[in-house]
C-alpha positions in Angstrom: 11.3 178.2 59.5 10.3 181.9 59.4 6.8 181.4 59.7 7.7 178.6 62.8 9.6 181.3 64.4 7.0 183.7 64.1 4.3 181.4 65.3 6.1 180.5 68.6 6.4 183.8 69.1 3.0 185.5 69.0 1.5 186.7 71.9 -0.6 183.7 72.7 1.6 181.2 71.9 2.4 180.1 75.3 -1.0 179.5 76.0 -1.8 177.2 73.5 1.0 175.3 75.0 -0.7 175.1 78.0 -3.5 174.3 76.7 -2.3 171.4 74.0 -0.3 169.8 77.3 -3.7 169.9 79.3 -6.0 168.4 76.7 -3.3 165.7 76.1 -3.6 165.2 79.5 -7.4 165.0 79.9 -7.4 161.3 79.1 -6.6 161.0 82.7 -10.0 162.0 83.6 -11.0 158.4 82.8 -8.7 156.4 85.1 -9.8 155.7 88.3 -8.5 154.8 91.9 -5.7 152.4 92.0 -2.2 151.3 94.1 -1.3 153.5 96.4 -4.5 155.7 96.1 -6.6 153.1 98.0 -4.0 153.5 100.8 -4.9 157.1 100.8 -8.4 156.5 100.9 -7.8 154.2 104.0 -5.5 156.7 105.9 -7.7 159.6 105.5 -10.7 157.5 107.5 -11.1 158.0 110.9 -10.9 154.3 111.2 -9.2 152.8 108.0 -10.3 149.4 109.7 -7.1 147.7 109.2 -4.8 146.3 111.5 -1.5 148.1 111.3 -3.3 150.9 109.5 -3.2 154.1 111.6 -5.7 157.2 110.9 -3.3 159.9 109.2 -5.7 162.5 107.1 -3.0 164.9 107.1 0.0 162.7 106.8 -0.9 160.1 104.0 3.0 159.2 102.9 3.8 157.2 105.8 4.0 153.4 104.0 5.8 152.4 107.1 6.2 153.5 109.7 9.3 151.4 111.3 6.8 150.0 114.0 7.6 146.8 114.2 4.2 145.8 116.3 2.6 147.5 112.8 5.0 145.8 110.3 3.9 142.5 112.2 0.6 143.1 111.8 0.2 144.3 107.9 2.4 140.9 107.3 -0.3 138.9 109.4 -3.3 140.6 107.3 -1.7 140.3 104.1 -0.7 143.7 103.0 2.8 142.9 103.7 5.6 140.0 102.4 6.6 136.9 104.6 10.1 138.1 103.9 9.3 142.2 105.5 12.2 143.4 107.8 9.6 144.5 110.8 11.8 147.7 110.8 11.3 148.5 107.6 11.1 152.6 107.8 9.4 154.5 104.8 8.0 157.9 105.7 7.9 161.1 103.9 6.6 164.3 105.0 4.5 166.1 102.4 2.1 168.1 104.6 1.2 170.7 102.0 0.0 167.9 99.4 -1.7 165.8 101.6 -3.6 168.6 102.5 -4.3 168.9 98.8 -5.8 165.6 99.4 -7.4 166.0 102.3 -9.9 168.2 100.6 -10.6 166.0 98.1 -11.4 162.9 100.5 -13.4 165.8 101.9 -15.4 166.7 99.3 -15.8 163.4 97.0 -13.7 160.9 99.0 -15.4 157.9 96.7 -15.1 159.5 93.0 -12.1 159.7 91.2 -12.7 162.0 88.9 -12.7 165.4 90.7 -9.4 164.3 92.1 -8.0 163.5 89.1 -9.3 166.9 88.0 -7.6 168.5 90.9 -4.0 167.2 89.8 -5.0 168.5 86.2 -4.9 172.1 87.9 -2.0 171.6 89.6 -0.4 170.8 86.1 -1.6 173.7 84.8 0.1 175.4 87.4 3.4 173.8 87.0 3.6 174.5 83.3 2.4 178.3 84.1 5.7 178.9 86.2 7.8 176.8 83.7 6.9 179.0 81.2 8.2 182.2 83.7 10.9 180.2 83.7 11.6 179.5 79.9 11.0 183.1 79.3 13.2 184.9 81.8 16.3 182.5 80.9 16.3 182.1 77.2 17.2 185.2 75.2 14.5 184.4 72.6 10.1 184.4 73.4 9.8 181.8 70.4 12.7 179.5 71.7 11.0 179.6 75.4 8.1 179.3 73.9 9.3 175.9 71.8 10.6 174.6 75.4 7.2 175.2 77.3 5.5 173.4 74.3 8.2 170.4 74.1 8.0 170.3 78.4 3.7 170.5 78.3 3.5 167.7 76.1 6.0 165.0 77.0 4.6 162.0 78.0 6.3 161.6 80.7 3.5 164.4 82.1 1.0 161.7 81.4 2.0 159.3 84.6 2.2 162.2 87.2 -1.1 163.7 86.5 -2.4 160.3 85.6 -2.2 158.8 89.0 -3.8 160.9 92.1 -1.3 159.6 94.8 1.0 160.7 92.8 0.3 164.8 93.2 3.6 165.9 95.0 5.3 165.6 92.1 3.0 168.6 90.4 2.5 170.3 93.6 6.5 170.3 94.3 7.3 171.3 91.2 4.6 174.3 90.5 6.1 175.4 94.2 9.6 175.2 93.8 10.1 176.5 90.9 9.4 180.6 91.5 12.7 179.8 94.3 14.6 180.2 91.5 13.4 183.3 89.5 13.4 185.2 92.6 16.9 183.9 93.0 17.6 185.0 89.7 15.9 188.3 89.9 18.0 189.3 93.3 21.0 188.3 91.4 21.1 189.4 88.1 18.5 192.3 88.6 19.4 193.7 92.1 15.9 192.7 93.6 16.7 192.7 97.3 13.9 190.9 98.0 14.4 188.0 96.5 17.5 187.7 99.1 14.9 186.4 101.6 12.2 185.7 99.9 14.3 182.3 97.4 15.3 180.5 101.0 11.4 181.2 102.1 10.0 180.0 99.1 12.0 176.4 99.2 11.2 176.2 102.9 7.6 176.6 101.7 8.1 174.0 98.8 9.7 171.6 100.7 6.4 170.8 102.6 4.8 169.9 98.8 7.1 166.8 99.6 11.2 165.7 99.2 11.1 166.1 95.0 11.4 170.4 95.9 15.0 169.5 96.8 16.0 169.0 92.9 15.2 172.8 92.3 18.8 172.9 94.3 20.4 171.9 91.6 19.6 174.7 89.2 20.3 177.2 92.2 23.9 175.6 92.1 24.0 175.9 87.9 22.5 179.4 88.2 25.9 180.0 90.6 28.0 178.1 88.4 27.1 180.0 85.0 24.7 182.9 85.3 25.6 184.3 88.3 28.1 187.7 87.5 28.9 188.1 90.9 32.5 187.0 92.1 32.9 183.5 93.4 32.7 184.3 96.8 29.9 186.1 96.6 27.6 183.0 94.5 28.8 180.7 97.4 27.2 183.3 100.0 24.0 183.4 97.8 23.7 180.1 97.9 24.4 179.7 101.9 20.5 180.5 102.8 19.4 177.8 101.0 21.7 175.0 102.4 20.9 176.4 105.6 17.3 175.7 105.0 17.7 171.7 103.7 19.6 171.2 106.9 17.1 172.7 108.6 14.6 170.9 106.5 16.6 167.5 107.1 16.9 167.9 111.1 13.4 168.5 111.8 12.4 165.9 109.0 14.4 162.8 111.1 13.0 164.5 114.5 9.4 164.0 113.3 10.3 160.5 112.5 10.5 160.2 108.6 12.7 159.2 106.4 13.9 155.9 104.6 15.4 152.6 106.4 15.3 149.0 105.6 14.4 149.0 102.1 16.1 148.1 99.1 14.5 150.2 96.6 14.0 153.2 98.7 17.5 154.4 99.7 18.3 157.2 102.0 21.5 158.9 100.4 22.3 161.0 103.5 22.5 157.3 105.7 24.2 156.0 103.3 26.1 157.9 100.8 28.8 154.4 99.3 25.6 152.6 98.8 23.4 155.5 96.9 26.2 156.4 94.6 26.7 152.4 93.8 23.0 152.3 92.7 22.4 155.8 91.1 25.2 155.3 88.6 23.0 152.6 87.1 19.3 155.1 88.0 21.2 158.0 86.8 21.8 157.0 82.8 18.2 155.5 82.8 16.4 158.4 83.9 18.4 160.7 81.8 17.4 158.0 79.0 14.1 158.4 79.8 14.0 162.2 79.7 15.6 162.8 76.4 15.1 159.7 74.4 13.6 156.5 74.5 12.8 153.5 76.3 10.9 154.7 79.4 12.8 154.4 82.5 10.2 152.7 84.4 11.2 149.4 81.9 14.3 150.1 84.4 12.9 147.7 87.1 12.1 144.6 84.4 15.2 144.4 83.1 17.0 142.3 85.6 13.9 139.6 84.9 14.8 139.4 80.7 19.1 138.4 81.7 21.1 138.8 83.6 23.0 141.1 81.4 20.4 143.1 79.8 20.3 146.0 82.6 24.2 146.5 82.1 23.6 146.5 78.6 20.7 149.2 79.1 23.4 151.1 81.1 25.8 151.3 78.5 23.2 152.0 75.5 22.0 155.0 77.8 25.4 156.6 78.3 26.2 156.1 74.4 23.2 157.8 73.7 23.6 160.5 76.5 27.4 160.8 74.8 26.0 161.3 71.2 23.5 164.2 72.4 26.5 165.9 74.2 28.3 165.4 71.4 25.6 167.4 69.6 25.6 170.3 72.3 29.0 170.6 72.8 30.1 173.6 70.8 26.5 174.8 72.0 27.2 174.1 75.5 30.8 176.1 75.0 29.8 179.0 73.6 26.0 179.6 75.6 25.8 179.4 79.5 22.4 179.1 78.9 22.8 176.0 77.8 25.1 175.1 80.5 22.6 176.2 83.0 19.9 174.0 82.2 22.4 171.1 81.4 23.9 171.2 84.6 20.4 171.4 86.3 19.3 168.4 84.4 21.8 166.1 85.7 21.8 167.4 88.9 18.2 167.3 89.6 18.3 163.7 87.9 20.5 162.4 91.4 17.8 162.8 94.5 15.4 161.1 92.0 17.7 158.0 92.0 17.1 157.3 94.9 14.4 155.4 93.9 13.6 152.8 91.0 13.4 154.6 88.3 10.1 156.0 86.8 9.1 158.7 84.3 6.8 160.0 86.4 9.8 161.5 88.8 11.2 163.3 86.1 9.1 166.9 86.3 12.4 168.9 87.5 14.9 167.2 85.3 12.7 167.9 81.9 12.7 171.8 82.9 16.7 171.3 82.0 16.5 168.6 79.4 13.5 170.5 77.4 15.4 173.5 78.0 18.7 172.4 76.3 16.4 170.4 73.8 15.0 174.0 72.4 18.2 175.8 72.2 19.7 172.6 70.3 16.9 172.7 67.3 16.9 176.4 67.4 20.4 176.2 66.8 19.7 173.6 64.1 16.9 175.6 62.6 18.7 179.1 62.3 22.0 179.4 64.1 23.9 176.3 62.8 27.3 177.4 63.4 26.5 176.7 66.9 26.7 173.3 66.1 30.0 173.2 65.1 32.6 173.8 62.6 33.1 170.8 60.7 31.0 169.3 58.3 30.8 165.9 60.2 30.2 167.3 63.4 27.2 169.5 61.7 25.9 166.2 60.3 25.6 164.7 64.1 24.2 167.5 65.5 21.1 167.7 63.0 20.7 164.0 63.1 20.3 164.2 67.1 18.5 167.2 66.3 16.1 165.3 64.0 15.9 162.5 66.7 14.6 164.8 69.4 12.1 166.3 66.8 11.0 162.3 66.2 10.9 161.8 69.7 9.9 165.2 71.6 7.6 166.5 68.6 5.8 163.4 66.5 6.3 160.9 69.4 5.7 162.5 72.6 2.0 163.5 71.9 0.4 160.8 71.2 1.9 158.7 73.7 1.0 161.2 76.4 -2.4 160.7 75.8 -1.6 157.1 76.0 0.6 157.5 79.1 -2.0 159.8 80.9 -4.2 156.6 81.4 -0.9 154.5 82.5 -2.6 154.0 85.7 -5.9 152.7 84.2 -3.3 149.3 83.2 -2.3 149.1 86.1 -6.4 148.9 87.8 -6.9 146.9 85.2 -4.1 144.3 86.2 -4.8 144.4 90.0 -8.6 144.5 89.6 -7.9 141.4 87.5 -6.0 139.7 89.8 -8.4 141.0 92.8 -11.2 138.8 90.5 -9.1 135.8 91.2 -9.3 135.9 94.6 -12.9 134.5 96.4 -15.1 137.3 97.6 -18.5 135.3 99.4 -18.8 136.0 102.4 -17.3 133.0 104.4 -13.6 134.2 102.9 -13.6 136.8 106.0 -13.2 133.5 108.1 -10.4 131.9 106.0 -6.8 132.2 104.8 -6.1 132.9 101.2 -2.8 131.3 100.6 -1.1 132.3 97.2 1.5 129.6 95.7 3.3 132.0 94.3 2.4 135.8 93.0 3.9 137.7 90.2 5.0 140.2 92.8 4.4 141.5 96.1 2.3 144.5 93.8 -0.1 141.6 93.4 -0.7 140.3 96.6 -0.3 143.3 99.0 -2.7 145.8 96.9 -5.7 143.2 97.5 -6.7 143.3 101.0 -5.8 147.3 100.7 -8.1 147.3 97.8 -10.7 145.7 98.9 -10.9 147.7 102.6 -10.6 150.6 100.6 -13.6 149.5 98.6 -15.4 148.3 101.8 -16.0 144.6 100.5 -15.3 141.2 102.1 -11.3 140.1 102.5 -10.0 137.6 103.5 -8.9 136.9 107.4 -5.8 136.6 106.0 -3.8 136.6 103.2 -0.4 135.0 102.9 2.3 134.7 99.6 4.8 131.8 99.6 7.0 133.3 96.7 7.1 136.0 94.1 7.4 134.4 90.4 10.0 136.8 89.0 11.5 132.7 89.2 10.0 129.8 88.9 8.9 128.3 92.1 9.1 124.5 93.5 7.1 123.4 95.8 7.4 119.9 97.8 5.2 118.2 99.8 7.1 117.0 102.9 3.8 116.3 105.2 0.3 117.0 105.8 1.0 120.3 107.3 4.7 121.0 105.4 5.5 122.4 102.0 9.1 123.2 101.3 9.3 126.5 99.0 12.4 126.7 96.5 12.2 129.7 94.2 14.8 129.4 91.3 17.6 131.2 92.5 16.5 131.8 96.0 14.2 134.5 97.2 14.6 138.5 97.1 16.5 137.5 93.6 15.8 140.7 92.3 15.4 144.3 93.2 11.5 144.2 92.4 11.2 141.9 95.3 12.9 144.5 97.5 10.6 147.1 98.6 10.3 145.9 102.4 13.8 144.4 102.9 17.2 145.4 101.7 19.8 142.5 100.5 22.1 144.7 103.8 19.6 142.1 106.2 20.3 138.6 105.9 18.3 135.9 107.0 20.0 133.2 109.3 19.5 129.3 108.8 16.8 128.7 111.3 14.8 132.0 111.5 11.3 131.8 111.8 9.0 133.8 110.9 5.3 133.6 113.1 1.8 134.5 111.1 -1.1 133.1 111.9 -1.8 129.6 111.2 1.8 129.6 109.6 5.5 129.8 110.6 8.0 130.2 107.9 10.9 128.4 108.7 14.4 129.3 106.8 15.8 126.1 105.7 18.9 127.2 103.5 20.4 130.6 102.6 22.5 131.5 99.8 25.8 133.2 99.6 24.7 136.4 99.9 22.3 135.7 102.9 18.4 135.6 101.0 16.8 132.4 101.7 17.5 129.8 99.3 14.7 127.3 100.9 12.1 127.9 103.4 9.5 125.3 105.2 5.9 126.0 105.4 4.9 124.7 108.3 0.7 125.1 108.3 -1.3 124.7 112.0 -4.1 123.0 109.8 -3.6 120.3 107.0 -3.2 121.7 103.7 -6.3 120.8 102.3 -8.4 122.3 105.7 -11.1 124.2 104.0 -10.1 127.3 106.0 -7.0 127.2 103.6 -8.0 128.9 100.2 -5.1 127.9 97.6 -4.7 129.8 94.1 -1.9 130.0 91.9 -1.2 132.6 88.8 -2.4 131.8 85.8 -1.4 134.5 82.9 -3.6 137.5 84.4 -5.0 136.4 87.6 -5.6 134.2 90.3 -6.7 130.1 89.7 -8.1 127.3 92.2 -4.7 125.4 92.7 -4.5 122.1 94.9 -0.9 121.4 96.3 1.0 118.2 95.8 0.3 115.3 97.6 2.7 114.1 100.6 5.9 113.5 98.7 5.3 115.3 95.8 6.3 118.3 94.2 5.5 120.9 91.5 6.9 123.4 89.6 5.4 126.9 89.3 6.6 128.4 86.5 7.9 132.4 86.6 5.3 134.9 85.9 5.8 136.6 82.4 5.3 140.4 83.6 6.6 141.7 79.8 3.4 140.1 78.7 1.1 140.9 81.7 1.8 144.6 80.6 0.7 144.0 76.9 -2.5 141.7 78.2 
């Protein structure tokens, strides 16, 4: 232990750190455009060539605009569900990062690799002022060294600098961050400047995009247990900065962003009952995420293995979230250090629920959680009476202890270079389902009807895809159904199918993205595309269409109709039932799409 201690605390400890988190990292470098990248690509053209699709080089985070003449006409191409509420609003402002971008479409708008390079820098910048962090807050150099090396390689790095649309994240966090050690300087040091200077810096991080609002939260820990000044006096400190997120807040709705309309997407300021309904499930699965095991972006499959088995993730997270606070909790007594980045953990955990949980949301909450983690296996490695003074309680601390060394020291590594090519899966599953999909050159005259896809991921991406990739689409591209269910389908006429997903449609939150469950359909509602109306036959209980009619201007088997169903990884040549018939489409097995 000696010779550990010593070690993290030589002089260039802190940048081998750096340097181990970057080179796990590098496997990135491999990936290649994919999702929401090729919607970038589009936007940033001064014609994306899409209907719907508006030119926004400097604004690339508007995925809808709340347009309904532009929802209409992404749901007529294809790039949009049947089922989108037309309103649907999902905008955020991030000028500062898509500027970031904007060079890069600049400079090599059709290679991958210097962009992915680009968000290796930014990470390299993030861990830099993590590290000022670490070292200005914990009393030790080789404990804030241990924290900067647990922090630069966990894997949950690997998805944010893995994915290039994903930048903000790393630009928001290497921005935000300095707010609060000039915050800290003015307040425990006396440095005037940093009176003006925090509330200027968060003004400036707030245009790297909405995730700079978490460093908030440690500002309000810093107040609660590191600030000496009297209680009136932290509330004034911390007046600037709420003056600036309202600020923030009012010109952000006046320039027309924000979230409305979807159901995965949630704006907690519009509506505050419905957030903290859904973040008390988000909440224990990132946290989950962040200190142990499984990854929180599992989060958004578990309502497809039971319909039990996301309460029963719920409660496994909060027992294991109890047990490490169980751990902590003489630590977090006796050291408001610990309570600092404790607090700020949590805290920064709630604006990141309000979206489906993913790992690669969770830069601001591992400064906290890694944070804590150090002080906990210092504690075990040479101060063990902050453990606890009884022998059983001892004994739980060093297990937990010994689990966050498992998982945050043997684990973590290897899968971050695994995790840093997370996005390469993901090509690889929409490239293959892409393949399944004709690409001669008469499909630009037909309509590409899909039975049923595994989600709207897998239908939508395609025409974005192949525009972005400048290759034939189809005129049109339509999905009947999602198979997160199995799907019936019944032959009524030569130009009807009646569409009856197990369960009735929008079943589960994955299906959500462009309509919130708040929206009911009505019996009767139709919904106009070209060459097809979807009619709502039935709704259920809850107001999501049960059964709908698929009423086709041409009979089905019109050559200009081009029918496919899944098949495992991609897309097959299917031929729907005959007049009076029916088949069964059986639900898509995602689990094992992910292991394919």
């Amino acid at each position: 232990m000696e010779r550990l201690t010593r070690w993290l605390g030589a002089r260039w400890a802190p940048a081998v750190m750096v340097v181990c988190g970057l080179a796990l990292a590098s496997p990135a470098l491999t990936a290649d455009f994919t999702a929401d990248d090729h919607i970038h690509r589009l936007i940033s053209r001064p014609d994306p060539g899409v209907a719907g699709v508006s030119s926004r080089p400097l604004d690339l985070f508007v995925f809808a605009s709340g347009s309904p003449d532009d929802a209409r006409a992404l749901r007529d191409v294809g790039i949009y569900p049947w089922w989108t509420d037309v309103e649907v609003h999902m905008a955020f402002w991030r000028p500062l990062t898509s500027a970031t971008h904007a060079v890069d479409h600049e400079l090599w708008p059709d290679d991958a690799t210097p962009m992915l390079a680009h968000n290796l820098v930014w990470l390299a910048l993030a861990l830099a002022v993590v590290w000022r962090c670490y070292r200005r807050f914990l009393p030790d150099r080789w404990i804030a060294v241990l924290a900067l090396g647990l922090y630069a390689v966990d894997d949950a790095r690997g998805p944010v600098v893995g994915w290039i649309a994903n930048r903000n994240a790393l630009v928001a966090l290497a921005l935000a961050v300095p707010v609060l050690l000039v915050h800290d300087r003015w307040r425990r040091d006396g440095w005037t400047p940093g009176r003006w200077l925090g509330p200027l810096l968060l003004a400036f991080s707030l245009g790297a995009g909405e995730a700079s609002l978490a460093i908030v939260a440690y500002l309000v820990a810093h107040a609660l247990w590191l600030d000496r000044g009297p209680a009136r006096a932290r509330l004034l400190a911390l007046a600037p900065y709420a003056a600036v997120v309202v600020a923030w807040r009012v010109v952000y709705q006046l320039l027309g962003y924000g979230v409305a309309g979807s159901g995965v997407y949630l704006d907690p300021g519009a509506d505050p009952i419905g957030f903290v309904a859904v973040a008390a499930q988000r909440l224990p699965l990132l946290l989950l995420g962040q200190l142990g095991l499984p990854w929180s972006d599992l989060a958004s499959l578990y309502p497809l293995l039971g319909a039990g088995v996301l309460a029963t993730m719920v409660v496994v997270a909060l027992a294991v979230l109890a047990a490490i606070g169980l751990a902590c909790a003489r630590l977090l007594r006796v050291d408001p250090v610990s309570r600092f980045f404790a607090t700020g953990m949590v805290l920064a955990a709630v604006p990141v629920a309000s979206t489906f949980p993913a790992d690669r949301l969770l830069g601001f909450v591992g400064l906290g959680a890694m944070g804590l983690v150090a002080q906990l296996l210092a504690a075990a490695m040479r101060r063990r009476e902050l453990l606890g003074s009884g022998r059983a309680r001892r004994a739980v601390a060093i297990s937990v202890a010994a689990v966050m060394v498992l998982v945050h020291v043997v684990l973590a590594p290897p899968l971050l270079l695994l995790r840093s090519r997370s996005m390469v899966t993901i090509a690889r599953l929409l490239d293959r389902a892409d393949a399944g999909i004709p690409g001669d050159p008469g499909v630009a005259d037909q309509t590409v009807i899909i039975a049923s896809a595994p989600s709207d991921a897998f239908g939508g991406y395609i025409p974005l895809m192949r525009a972005a990739r400048r290759q034939v689409r189809p005129a049109h591209l339509y999905w009947l159904a999602t198979g997160s269910a199995a799907v019936m389908l019944e032959r009524l006429d030569t130009h009807t199918l009646r569409v009856a997903p197990d369960g009735g449609f929008l079943g589960h939150e994955i299906d959500h993205m462009l309509r919130t469950p708040a929206r009911p359909f009505a019996v009767g509602e139709q919904i106009v595309l070209s060459g097809l109306t979807i009619e709502i036959e039935t709704v259920t209980a809850d107001g999501r269409p049960r059964t709908v009619l698929a009423h086709f201007e041409r009979e089905l088997e019109d050559p200009g109709l081009v029918w496919r169903r899944w098949e495992r990884t991609t897309y097959v040549p299917y031929q729907p039932p005959a007049v009076g018939g029916h088949d069964t489409l059986p639900a898509a097995d995602l689990l094992g799409l992910l292991g394919e």
